[in-house]
N, C-alpha and C positions, 0 to 999 in steps of 0.2 A: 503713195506717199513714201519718199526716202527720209528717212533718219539718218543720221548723219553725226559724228561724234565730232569732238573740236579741230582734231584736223584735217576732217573732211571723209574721211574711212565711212565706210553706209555699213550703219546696223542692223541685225536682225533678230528676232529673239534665239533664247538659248546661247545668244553669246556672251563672252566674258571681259569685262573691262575693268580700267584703274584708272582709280580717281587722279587727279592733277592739282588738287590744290586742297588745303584741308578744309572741311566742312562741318560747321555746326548744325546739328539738329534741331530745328524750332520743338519746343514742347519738350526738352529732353538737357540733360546735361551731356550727352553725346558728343565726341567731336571724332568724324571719320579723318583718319590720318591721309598725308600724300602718297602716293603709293599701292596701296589696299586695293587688292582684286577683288569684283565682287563678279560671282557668275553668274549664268542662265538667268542675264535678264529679260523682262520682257515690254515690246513693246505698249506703247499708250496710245489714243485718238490724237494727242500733241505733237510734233514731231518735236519739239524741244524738251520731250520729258519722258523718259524711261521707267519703267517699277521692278524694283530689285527687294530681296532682301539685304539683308544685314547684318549681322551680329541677332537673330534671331526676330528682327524688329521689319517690319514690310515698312517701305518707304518709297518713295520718287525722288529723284536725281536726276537735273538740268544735266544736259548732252554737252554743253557750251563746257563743265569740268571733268569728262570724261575721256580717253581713249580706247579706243581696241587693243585687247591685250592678247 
C-alpha cells in the first residue's frame, strides 16, 4: 500500500509533514493552523489517513491536506 500526500510525494512513517489548509478538530475547540509541521507520523490500515500527534493530543489527519515537509 502507497500513502501518498496531496501532491502525490509517497509517505512513510517517521516522516514529517505540513498541513495545507487549516483544520478544525471535531470534539475540541482546536483549530490546526496552515503551515504547522507535524512529525514522526505514522502510518494507518487507510491509505487516506495518517496518526500523528499534536500539540500533545493523538489524532488522524486526511493525506488529501497534507505535504512532505
Amino acid at each position: 500500500m502507497e500513502v501518498k500526500d496531496s501532491n502525490g510525494t509517497i509517505l512513510s512513517n517517521g516522516d514529517s509533514v505540513t498541513l495545507i489548509k487549516d483544520l478544525k478538530v471535531k470534539g475540541s475547540s482546536v483549530t490546526l493552523k496552515r503551515g504547522k509541521t507535524v512529525k514522526n507520523i505514522k502510518l494507518t490500515e487507510d491509505e487516506d489517513e495518517v496518526d500523528c500527534r499534536v500539540d500533545g493530543m493523538s489524532i488522524v489527519l486526511k493525506t488529501a491536506f497534507l505535504k512532505k515537509a
